[in-house]
N, C-alpha and C positions, 0 to 999 in steps of 0.2 A: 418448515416441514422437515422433520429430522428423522434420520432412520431407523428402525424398531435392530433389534437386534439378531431375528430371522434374516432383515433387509439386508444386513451387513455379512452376514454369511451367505446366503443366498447371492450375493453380486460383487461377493470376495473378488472374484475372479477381474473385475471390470474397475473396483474400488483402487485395484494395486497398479491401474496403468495411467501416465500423467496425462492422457486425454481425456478420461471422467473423474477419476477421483470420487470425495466425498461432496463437494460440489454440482461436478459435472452429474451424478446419481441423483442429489435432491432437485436436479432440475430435468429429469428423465421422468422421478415423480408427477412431478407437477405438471406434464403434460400431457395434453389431451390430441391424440389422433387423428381423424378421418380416413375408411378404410371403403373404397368404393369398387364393392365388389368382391366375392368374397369365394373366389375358384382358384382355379390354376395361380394368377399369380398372387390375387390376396391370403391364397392359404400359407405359402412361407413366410410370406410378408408379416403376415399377424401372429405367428408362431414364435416368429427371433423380436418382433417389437414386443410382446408380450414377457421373452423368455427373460427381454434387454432391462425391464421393472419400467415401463412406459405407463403411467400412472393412469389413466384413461384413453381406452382401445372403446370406438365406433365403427362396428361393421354394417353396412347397407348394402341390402341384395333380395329381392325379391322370387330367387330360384330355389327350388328342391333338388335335397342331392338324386342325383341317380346313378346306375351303373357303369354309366361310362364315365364318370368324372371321376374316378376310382381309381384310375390310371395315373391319375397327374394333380388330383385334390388331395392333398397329404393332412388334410384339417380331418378326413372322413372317413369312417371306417365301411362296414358290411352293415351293420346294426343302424345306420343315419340314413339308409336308405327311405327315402318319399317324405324327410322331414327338409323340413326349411332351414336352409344353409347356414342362416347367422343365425338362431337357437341351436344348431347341432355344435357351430363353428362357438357361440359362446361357452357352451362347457366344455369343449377341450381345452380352450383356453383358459379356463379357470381352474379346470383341473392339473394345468402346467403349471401356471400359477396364481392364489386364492389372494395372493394380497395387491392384485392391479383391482380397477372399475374394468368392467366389459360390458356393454351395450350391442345389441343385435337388432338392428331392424328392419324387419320384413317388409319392404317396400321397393320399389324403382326411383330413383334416383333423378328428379325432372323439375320440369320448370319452376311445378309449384312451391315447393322443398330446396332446392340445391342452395337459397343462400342462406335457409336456415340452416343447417346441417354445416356448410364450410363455415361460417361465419363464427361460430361457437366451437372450432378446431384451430391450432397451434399449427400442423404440419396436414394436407391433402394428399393419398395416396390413392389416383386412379388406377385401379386394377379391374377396369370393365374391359369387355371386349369390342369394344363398338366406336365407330367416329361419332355418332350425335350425342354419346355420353361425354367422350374425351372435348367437344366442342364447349360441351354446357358447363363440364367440370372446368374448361378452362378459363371459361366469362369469365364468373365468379368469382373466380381466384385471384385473376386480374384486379376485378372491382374490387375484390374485398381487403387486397394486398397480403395473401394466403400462400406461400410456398407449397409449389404442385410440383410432384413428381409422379410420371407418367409412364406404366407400363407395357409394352405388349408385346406377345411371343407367338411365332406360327411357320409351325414346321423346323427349320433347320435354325433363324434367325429370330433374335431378341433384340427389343431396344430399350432405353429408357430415357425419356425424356425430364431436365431438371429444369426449372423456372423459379428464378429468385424472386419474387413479388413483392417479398418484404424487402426487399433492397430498392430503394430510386435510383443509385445508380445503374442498376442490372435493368431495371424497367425500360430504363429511357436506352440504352444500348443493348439489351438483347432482344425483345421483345416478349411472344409468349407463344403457346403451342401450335396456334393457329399461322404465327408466321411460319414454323416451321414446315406447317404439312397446311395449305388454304384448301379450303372444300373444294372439290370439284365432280361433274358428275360420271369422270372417268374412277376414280376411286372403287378399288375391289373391296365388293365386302365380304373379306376374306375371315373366317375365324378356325378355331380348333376342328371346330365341327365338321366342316368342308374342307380342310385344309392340313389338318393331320398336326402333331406338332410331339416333339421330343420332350419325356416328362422332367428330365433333369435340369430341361432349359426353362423350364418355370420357374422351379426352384431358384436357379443362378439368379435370374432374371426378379423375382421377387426378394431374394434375400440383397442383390444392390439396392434393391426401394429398401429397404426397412436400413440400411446401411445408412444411405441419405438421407433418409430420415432422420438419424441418429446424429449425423454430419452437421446438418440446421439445427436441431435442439440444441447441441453440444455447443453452437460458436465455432464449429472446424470451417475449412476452406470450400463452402458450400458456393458452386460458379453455375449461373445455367448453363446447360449445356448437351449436345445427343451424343449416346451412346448405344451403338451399334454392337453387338456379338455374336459370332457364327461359333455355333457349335461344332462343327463339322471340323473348319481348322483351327478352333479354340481360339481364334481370332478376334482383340475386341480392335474398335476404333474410334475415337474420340473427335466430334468436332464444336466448335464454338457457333454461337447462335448468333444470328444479326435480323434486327428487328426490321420487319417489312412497313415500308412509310407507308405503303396503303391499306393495311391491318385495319377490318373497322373492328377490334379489340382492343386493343392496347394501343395502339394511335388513335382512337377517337377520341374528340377536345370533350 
């Protein structure tokens, strides 16, 4: 797959550094996304994958923009208002740029679905708001040996959680999302809506997903691992993951 000569001026920018190259580009091409969820943090998320020449962009989200996502959805204007997020969010994307695939599907993301949809992706990027998404998105990624990176932002503080799946070595010693955060029925279900959250920290917060994203396609130093950021002291903190032996995820025979 080689690149047209729009492709090469268009990603001038990314071709001239020795971490993509001509290369590291035709293999940007050739990949295909998973984008769950497609608000706050999936709107920068699929704007810099899109901008980055990410050959095939899936966004899934069953929501209509409305006026309050306005604030902090940068995929949406005044004009998207009551339409369905991944149709609005598909042509902005295409009108950034016409020579990627983009798929929009208007759906909820669940049992019956979630291993078709990862299963036929390269790289998973949860950007729902919710634990029974981030649980389900994380089976599967597990099972299917699917690199998940995991967003979520609310109020002051963002995270992002990385899980190398396609690595055995990372499998067997880090675990996977569920170690790091297990159900329990003390868990706040906190989100934007009740909880307020700073619109820049989406951004930050979703342009590291689309970063690591970038990190796995390319062959960089992609580790699982959390990342915590307070916006307030511009604070990040980095810790390394260890896999829970009683995970029935990723420790199940």
């Amino acid at each position: 797959m080689e690149l047209s000569d729009k492709e090469q001026v268009r990603y001038s920018r990314q071709l001239m550094l020795e971490q993509v190259g001509f290369t590291g580009q035709k293999k940007l091409k050739q990949s295909k996304v998973l984008i769950i969820g497609a608000g706050g943090l999936g709107s920068p998320a699929a704007l810099y994958l899109a901008a980055s020449g990410i050959g095939h962009l899936t966004l899934i989200d069953d929501d209509k923009v409305e006026l309050s996502n306005l604030q902090r959805q940068i995929l949406y204007k005044v004009n998207h208002l009551g339409q369905n997020k991944v149709i609005a969010a598909q042509k902005s994307l295409l009108s950034l740029n016409n020579q990627i695939e983009c798929i929009g599907v208007v759906d909820k993301l669940a049992e019956h679905n979630a291993a078709k949809w990862i299963a036929s992706h390269d790289v998973v990027l949860d950007c729902s708001d919710n634990f029974a998404t981030r649980y389900l998105v994380n089976q599967h990624c597990v099972q299917l040996h699917k690199p998940l990176i995991s967003g979520a932002a609310i109020a002051i503080q963002g995270q992002v959680v990385c899980i190398a799946n396609h690595l055995q070595s990372h499998r067997d010693a880090q675990g996977c999302y569920q170690c790091l955060f297990p159900p329990s029925s003390a868990q706040e279900n906190l989100n934007c809506s009740n909880a307020g959250v700073f619109a820049p920290l989406l951004g930050i917060i979703g342009a590291m997903q689309a970063q690591q994203c970038l990190n796995v396609l390319l062959d960089h130093d992609f580790q699982s691992q959390f990342i915590v950021f307070d916006a307030i002291n511009f604070k990040q903190t980095r810790f390394n993951l260890t896999a829970d032996e009683g995970c029935s995820i990723c420790r199940a025979p």
